[in-house]
N, C-alpha and C positions, 0 to 999 in steps of 0.2 A: 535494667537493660538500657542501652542510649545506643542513639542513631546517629550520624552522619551524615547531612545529604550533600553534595553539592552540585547544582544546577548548569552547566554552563560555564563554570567559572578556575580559572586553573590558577590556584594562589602561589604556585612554582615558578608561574610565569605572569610575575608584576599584577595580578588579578584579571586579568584580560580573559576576557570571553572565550570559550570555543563554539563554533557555529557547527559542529557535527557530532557534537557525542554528548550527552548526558550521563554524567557518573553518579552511583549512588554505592555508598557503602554502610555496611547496616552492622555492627555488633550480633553474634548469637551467642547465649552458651549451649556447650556442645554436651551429649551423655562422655559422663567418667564412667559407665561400665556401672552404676546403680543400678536403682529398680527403672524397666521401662517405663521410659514416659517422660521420668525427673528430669527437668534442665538441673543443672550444675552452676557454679562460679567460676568454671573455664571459659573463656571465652574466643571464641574463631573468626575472621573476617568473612561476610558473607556479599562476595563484589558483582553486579550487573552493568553492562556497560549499554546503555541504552542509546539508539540511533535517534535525533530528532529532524524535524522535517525541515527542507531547506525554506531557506529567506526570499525566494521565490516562488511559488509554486510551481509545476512541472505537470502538464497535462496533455495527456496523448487522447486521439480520434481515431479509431481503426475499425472499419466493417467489419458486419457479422459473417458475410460472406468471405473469408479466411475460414470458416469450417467447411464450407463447399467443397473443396475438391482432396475433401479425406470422406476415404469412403464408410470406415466405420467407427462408430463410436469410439470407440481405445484411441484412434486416431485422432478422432474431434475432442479426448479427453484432453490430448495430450500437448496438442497444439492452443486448446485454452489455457493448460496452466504453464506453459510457457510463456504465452502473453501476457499473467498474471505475474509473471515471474521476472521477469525482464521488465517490467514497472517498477518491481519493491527492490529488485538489482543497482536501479538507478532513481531509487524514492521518488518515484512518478505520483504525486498526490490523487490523482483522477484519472480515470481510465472510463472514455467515450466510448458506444461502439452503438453504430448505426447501420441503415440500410442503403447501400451502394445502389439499389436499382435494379441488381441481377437478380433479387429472390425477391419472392410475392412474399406476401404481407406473414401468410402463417409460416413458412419456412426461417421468416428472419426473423419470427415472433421464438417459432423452437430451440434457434441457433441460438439465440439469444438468451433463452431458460438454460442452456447448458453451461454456456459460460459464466451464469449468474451462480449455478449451484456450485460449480469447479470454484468460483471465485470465492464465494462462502466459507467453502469447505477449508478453502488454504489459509487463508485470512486469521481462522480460527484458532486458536491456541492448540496444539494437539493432544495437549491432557484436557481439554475440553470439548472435543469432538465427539464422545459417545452422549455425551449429554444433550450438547445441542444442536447438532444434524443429524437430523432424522433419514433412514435409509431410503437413498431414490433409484430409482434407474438411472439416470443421468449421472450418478458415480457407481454405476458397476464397477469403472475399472479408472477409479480415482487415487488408488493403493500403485499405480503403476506413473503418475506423476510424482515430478520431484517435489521436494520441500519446500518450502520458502524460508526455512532458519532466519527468520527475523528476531532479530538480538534479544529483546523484550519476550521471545517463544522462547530462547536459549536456558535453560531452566531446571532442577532437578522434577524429576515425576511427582513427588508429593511435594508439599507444600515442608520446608525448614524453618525453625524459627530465623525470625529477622531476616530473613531473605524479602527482598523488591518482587513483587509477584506480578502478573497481569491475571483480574478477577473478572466474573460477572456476576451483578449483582441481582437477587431475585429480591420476591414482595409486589406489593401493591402499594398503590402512593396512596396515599392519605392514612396507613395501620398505622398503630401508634405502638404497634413492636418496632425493634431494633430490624431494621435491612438484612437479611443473611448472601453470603458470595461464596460462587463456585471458585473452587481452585484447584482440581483436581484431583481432592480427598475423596476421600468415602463418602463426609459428610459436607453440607454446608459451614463454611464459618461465618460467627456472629464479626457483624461489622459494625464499627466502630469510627465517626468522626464523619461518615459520611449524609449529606443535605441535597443531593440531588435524586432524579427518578432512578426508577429501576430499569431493570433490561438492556441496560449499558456496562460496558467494558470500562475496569479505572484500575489504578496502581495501587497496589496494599501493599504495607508490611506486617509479616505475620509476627503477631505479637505473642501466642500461645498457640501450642498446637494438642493440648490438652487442660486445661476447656478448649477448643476451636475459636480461637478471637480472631480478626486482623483489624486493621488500622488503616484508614482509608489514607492513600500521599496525593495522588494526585488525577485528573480526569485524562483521556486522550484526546483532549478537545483544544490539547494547548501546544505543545512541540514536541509531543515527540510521533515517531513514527511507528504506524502500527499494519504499512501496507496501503495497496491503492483504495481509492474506492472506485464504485462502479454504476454505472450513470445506462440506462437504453434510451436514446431515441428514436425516431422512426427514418429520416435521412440526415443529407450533410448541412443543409440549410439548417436545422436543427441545432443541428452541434453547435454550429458556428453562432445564433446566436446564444445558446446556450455559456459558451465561454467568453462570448464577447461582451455582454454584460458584467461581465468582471474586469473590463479594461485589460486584455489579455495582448499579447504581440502575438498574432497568429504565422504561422510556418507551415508550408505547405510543399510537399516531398513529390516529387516528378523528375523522370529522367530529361525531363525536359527544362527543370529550371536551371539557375544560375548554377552553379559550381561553388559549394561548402567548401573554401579553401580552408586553412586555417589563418592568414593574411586576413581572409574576410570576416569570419568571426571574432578575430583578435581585437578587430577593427568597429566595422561598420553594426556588426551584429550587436557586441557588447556595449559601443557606445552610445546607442540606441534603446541598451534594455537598461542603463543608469540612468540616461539623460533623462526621458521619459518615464519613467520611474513606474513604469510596468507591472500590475498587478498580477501577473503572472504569464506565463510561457506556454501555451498549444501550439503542440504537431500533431497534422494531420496527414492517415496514410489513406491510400487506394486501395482497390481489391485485386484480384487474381485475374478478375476480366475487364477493369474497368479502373484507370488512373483519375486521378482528381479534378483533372481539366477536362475529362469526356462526363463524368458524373454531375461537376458544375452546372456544363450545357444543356444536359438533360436536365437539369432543374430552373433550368430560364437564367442564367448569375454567370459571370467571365470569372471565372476564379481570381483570374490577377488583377481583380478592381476590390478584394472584398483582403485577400490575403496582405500581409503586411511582404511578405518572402516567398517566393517559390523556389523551393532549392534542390540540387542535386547532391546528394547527400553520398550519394555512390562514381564517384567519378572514376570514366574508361571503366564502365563495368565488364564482365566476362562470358556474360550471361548475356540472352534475348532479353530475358525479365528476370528481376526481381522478385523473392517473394516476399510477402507485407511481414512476416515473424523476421526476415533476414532485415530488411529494411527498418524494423524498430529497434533492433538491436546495434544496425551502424551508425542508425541516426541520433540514440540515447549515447551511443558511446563519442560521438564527436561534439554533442554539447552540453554533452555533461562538465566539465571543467570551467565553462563559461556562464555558470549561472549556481547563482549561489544557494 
């Protein structure tokens, strides 16, 4: 059997790099109609096109209170995994989400549990979810959000040979058996080339699917994209330094800041996230009752001494307000192109 991989690299075009896609094509052979089981010396291309994460990183801040004003669960499901979803839409590496001030401590401690489990549950590869989410209340009615079809999920249901899979791997560290990884078989398969801990997510290629082998390719700890992650703090001062130790360009969404031209972005936004050479990009949003320069106040801080940008990301709106899901979605969609 032989593999193909290629990283990044598009040898059609002079060798040059691509900065969004990871290909990987793997050799299988296919059944000729033998006895079940047998591979054959046919052989079929087995192609994954895998998203990687951009050369920026890309990090949103959004309160727990955005479940506030849905009044029931289905509701509060529904609006989480849109917000989970509208990150991995626009490969948002990290997903903040704090307490605005309007809910006391246990409200945004619960709001908070919900969108941790919703957020779990999608993340999750879907032929791996009877395994490792366990049944809560908080996805009664998680069958009625949408998908996240993350490329790397995009998959046949069992595992093919030589197909690029997304596994998880089980064991104990220090057995001196071989690693075994979930992949949506019946059973575990024996893994193989793998040196790291267990209880993590990595890229196999399945080398047998009778014995159960795979082949360890690669961890998700390096570029590619497998979804947000998801961070609780307790308010915005938090966040803030939370991302700001990463040497972040912070941005901050009110109808009250500057005007998000595209002039200004073209400009002043982009020549600012090269020149300074930016370790990555945070937006942060408001709640439903409370914008980010009333929230600031109440926490002793002038917003526009801490933010790098206060922008209006909605210009000539239509509406009284905005709400924070419509607002993550205008404001991922207009700089997204400007950041790599």
């Amino acid at each position: 059997m032989s593999i193909w991989i290629e990283m990044g690299v598009d040898k059609k075009n002079g060798g040059k790099t691509k900065d969004k896609h990871i290909l990987y094509k793997a050799s299988r052979r296919a059944d000729a109609g033998e006895e079940a089981g047998r591979e054959t010396r046919e052989e079929r291309q087995v192609e994954v096109n895998i998203i990687s994460k951009r050369l920026v990183p890309l990090r949103i801040v959004v309160p727990t209170s955005i479940l506030e004003t849905e009044p029931t669960l289905l509701l509060k499901t529904l609006t989480a995994s849109y917000l989970i979803r509208a990150a991995a839409v626009f490969r948002v590496e990290d997903v903040i989400i704090y307490n605005d001030g309007s809910l006391d401590g246990e409200k945004h401690r619960v709001y908070a549990r919900i969108i941790e489990d919703v957020h779990k549950y999608l993340i999750t590869p879907p032929y791996l979810r009877r395994i490792l989410i366990p049944i809560k209340k908080n996805l009664r009615y998680i069958g009625a959000a949408p998908p996240l079809r993350i490329n790397i999920f995009d998959v046949s249901g069992k595992p093919r040979l030589g197909e690029i899979r997304l596994g998880y791997v089980l064991g104990d560290r220090g057995n001196s058996g071989p690693y075994r990884v979930l992949l949506g078989d019946v059973v575990a398969y024996r893994l193989r080339g793998y040196r790291g801990d267990p209880g993590k997510f990595i890229i196999v290629r399945i080398k047998s699917t009778r014995p159960p082998v795979a082949v360890y390719e690669q961890s998700l700890d390096k570029d590619v994209y497998k979804g947000p992650r998801l961070t609780v703090v307790e308010k915005l001062l938090d966040a803030i330094r939370h991302v700001r130790d990463k040497e972040c360009l912070l941005i901050a969404t009110s109808r009250w800041g500057s005007p998000a031209t595209p002039g200004f972005l073209c400009n002043r936004f982009t020549r600012i996230l090269y020149k300074n050479r930016k370790g990555c990009v945070s937006v942060f949003f408001g709640g439903p009752r409370r914008g980010l320069y009333e929230i600031a106040e109440r926490e002793g801080y002038v917003l526009d001494d801490i933010m790098d940008y206060v922008l209006n990301t909605i210009i000539q709106q239509g509406v009284r307000t905005v709400r924070t899901l419509e607002a993550v979605y205008a404001t991922l969609a207009l700089i997204n192109p400007f950041i790599p």
